[in-house]
ZABA-61586 format. One line per 3 residues: number of its first residue (from 1); their letters; for each residue x, y negated, z negated of C-alpha. Coordinates in steps of 0.1 Angstrom, whole numbers. Layout:
// ZABA-61586
NUM> a> X:Y:Z; ...
END
This chain:
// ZABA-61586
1> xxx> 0:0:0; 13:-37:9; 20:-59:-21
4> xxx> -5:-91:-30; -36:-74:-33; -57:-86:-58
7> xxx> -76:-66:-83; -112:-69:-75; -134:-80:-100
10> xxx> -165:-76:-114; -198:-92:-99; -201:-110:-128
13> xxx> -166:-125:-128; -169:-134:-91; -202:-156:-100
16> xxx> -183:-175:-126; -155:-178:-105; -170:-191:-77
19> xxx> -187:-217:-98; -158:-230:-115; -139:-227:-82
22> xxx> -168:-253:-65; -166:-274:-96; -129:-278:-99
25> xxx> -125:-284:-57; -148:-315:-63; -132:-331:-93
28> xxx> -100:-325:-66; -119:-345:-40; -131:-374:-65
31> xxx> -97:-386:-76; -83:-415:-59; -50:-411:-30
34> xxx> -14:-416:-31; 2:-420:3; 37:-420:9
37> xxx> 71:-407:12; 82:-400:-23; 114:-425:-25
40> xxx> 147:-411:-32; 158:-427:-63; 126:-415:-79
43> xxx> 134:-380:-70; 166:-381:-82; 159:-397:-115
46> xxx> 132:-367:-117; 155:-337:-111; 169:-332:-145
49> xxx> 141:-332:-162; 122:-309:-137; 158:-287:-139
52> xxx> 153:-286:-178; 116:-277:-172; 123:-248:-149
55> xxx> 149:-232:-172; 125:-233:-201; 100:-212:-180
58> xxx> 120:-188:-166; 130:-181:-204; 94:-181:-214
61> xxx> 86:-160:-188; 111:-136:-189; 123:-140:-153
64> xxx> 163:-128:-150; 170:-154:-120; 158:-177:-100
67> xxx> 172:-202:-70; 157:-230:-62; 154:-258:-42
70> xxx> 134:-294:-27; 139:-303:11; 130:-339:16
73> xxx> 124:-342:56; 154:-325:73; 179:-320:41
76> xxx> 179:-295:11; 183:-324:-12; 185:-302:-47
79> xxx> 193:-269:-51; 202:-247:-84; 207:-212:-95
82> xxx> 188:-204:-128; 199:-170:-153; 211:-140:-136
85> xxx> 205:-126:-103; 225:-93:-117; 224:-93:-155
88> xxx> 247:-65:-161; 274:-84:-144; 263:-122:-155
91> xxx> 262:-137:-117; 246:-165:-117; 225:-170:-86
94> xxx> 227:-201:-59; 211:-214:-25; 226:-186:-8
97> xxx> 215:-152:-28; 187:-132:-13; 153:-122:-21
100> xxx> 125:-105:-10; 100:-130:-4; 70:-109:-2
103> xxx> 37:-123:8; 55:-156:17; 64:-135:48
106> xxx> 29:-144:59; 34:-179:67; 59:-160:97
109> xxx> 33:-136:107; 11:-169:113; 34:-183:139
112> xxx> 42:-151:154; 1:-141:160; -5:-182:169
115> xxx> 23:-178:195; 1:-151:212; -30:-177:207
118> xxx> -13:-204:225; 0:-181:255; -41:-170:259
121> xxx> -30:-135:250; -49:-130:221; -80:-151:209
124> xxx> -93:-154:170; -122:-146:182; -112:-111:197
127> xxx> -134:-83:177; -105:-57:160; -120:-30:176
130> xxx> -102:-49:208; -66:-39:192; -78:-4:179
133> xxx> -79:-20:141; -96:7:115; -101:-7:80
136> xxx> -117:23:66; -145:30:43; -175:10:50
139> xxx> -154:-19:75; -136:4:99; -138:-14:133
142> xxx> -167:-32:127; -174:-59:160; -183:-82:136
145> xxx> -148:-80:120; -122:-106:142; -88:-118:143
148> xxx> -94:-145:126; -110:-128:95; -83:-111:86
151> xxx> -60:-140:94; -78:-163:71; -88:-133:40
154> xxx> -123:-134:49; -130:-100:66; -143:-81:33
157> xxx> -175:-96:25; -195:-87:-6; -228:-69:-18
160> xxx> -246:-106:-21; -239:-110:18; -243:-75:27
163> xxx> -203:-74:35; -209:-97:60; -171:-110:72
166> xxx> -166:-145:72; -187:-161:42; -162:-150:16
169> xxx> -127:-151:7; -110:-120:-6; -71:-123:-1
172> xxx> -64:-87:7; -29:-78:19; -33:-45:33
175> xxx> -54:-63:60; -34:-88:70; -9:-65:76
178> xxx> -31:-49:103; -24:-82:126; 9:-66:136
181> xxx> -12:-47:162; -27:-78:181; 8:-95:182
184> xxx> 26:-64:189; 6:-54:218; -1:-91:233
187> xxx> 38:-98:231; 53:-67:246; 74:-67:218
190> xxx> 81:-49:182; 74:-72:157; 106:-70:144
193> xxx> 122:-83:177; 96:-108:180; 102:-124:145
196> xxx> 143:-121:157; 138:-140:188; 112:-166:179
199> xxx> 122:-174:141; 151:-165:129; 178:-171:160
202> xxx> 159:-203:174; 168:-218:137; 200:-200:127
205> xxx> 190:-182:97; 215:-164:89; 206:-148:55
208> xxx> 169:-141:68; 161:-104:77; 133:-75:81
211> xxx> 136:-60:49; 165:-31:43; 143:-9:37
214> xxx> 130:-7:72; 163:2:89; 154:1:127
217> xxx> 143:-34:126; 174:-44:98; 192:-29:125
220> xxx> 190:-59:148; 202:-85:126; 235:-58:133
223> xxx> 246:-63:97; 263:-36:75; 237:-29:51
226> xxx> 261:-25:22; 280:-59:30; 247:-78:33
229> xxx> 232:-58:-4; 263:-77:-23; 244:-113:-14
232> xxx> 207:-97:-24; 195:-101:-61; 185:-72:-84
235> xxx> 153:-68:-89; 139:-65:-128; 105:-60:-142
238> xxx> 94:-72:-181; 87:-39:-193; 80:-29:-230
241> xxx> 99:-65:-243; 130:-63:-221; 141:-65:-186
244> xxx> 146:-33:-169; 164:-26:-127; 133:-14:-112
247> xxx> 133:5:-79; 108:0:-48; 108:0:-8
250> xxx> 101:-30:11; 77:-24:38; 85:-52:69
253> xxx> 54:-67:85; 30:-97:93; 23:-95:51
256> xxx> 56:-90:39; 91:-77:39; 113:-108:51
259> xxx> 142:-111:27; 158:-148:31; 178:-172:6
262> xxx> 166:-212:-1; 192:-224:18; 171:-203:56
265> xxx> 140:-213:35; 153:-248:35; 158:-250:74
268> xxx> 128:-233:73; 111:-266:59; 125:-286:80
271> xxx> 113:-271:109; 78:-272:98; 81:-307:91
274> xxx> 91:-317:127; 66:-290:140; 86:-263:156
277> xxx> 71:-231:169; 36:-247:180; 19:-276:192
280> xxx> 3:-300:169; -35:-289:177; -24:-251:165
283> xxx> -7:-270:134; -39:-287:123; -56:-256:126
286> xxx> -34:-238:113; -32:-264:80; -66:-269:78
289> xxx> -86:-245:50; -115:-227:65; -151:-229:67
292> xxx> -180:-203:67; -206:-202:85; -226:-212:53
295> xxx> -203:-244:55; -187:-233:26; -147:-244:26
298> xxx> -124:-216:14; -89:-224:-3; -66:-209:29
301> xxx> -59:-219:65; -42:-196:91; -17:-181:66
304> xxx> -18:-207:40; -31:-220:8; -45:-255:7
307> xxx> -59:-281:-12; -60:-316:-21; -53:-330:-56
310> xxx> -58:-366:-61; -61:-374:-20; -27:-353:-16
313> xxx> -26:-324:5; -4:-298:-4; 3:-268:16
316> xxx> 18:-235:-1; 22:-194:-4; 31:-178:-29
319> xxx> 50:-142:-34; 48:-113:-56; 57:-77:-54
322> xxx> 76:-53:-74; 109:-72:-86; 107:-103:-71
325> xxx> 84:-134:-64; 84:-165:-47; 65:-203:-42
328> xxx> 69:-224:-14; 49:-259:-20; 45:-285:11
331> xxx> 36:-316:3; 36:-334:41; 30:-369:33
334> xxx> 58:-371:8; 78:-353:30; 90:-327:2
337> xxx> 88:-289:-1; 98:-271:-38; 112:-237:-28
340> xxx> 114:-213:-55; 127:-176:-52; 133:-149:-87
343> xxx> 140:-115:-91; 114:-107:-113; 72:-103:-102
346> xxx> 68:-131:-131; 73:-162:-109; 37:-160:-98
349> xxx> 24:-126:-118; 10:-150:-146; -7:-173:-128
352> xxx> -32:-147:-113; -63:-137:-131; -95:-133:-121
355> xxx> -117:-164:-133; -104:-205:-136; -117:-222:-169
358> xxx> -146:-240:-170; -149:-277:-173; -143:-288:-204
361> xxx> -135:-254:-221; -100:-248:-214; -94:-241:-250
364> xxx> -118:-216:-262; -129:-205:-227; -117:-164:-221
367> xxx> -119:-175:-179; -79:-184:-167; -71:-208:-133
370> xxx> -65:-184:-106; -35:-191:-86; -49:-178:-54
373> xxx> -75:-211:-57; -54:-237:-76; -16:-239:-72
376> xxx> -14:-262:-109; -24:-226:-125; 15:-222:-119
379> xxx> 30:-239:-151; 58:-243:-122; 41:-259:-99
382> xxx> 26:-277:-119; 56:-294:-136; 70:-302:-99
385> xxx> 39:-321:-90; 34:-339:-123; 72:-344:-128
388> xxx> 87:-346:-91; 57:-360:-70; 34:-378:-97
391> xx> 5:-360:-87; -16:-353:-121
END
């Protein structure tokens, strides 16, 4: 099974959630702007602080390591290694040390299927059935199923709306996976090569590869797999009060298994700031959060989480699998991106649970902000947009 699947919950848990989730998007909308480029001095003067901030979390949170790093436009303007990216032998980690970035790999897989879009090759509106897509049980190739509903988590349906796809979102990993077969068989191309020849050479990433695990397509970066493991951080889990080398295989695909570094993240950033890969009118639908045909507007674009908190759009994916997790926050009218990458699952682990609080009753309320609706559930991401960006 692919990593980033949510547990589903309960009926009962999905009606409070969706009313919280409705209440706490309009409180988003109410607040008042703030436009700009974030100006440099104020991000400098900010970067200790947030440095200080970071290190107190990754303690409280048990995470061995973590690298991070802000691009502002074009340049990687801070970057810092945080504990241990191999405890037993104290290295500290830096811009360069790898990890697997999970479900942040589906940001890629976004460009890769909109590619195919933009050629005519593929449409969102192509049934699944069209690429020979089963999703089992109830779903299998239902014609009411499309591209675009597993691109944008909204395939699954529930028993209010009969499983109808399209009037819900239910971030499911395992289907997003299954996109691999529309870009694979519109390109010509493994996906592997695909993501070598449109990504990763085009911007000279040098540290960003299909995961080792899936030696054919490893095999084309032509690295020696041994050479390129010394760069790659342990991975750890929190078990039982202590941190403990934990073992698992990457799987390589549309939903995860690219292992990079923040420095490849970095130029990564950059690129989507100046708009490589597509044209602007895929970008703005890409970035733009979708709505059902109810005209209900769901928290994720074409690959990406999205929201607006105090008139400020902020674009970001998070990561989370066995051993490792990442965040990748955009902010585009500020021109800033906060790249974080550990080798723990506890960089985003915490910040998922089923229900957000209710107004009002954070403190005696049992429901917890879900991460996959509101990116200030992370006590991370929160602390960069307070601290950094001034967005409260």
């Amino acid at each position: 099974m692919l990593p980033d699947r949510l547990t589903q919950p309960t009926y009962q848990f999905l009606l409070w959630g969706s009313l919280a989730f409705v209440l706490s998007t309009s409180l988003a909308y109410a607040q008042p702007a703030q436009n700009g480029s974030l100006d440099s001095t104020r991000l400098k003067n900010a970067i200790p602080a947030f440095e200080k901030q970071v290190e107190r979390l990754r303690q409280h949170y048990h995470i061995p390591g973590i690298s991070a790093g802000i691009v502002q436009g074009k340049a990687l303007v801070w970057k810092k290694g945080f504990g241990f990216s191999d405890l037993e032998n104290k290295r500290v980690p830096d811009e360069k040390t790898i990890y697997q970035i999970a479900s942040l790999s589906k940001t890629f897989g976004s460009i890769l299927l909109m590619q195919q879009v933009e050629a005519g090759r593929v449409s969102l509106e192509d049934p699944i059935s069209k690429y020979g897509i089963n999703l089992g049980a109830r779903w299998g190739s239902d014609p009411r199923i499309r591209i675009k509903h597993l691109l944008t988590h909204t395939a699954m349906g529930n028993t209010w709306n009969g499983f109808k796809p399209g009037y819900s979102f239910r971030y499911n990993g395992d289907w997003y996976h299954q996109l691999i077969f529309p870009i694979e068989q519109a390109s010509g191309l493994t996906y592997g090569k695909l993501f070598m020849q449109q990504i990763v050479r085009p911007l000279g990433l040098k540290n960003t590869v299909p995961s080792m695990d899936d030696s054919v397509d490893f095999g084309l970066t032509g690295y020696k797999p041994d050479s390129f493991r010394r760069s790659v951080a342990k991975p750890y889990d929190w078990q039982h009060g202590r941190l403990v080398p934990v073992e698992y295989r990457y799987a390589f695909g549309p939903a995860a298994g690219i292992m990079s570094n923040v420095e490849d993240l970095g130029k990564y950033a950059a690129a989507l700031e100046e708009g490589w890969f597509l044209s602007p009118q895929s970008w703005d639908k890409v970035f733009t959060r979708f709505v059902t045909p109810s005209g209900k507007t769901i928290p994720y674009g074409l690959g990406w989480f999205i929201k607006y908190y105090r008139g400020v759009k902020v674009i970001w994916h998070t990561g989370w699998w066995t051993g490792y997790s990442a965040l990748f926050v955009r902010i585009p009218e500020k021109n800033l991106t906060l790249i974080l990458l550990a080798n723990s699952q506890d960089l985003s682990r915490p910040f998922y649970h089923v229900l957000q609080p209710l107004p009002g009753l954070q403190f005696f309320s049992p429901f917890q902000i879900n991460l996959g609706y509101d990116l200030m559930a992370s006590d991370f991401a929160r602390s960069f947009l307070n601290d950094v960006v001034g967005i409260h």
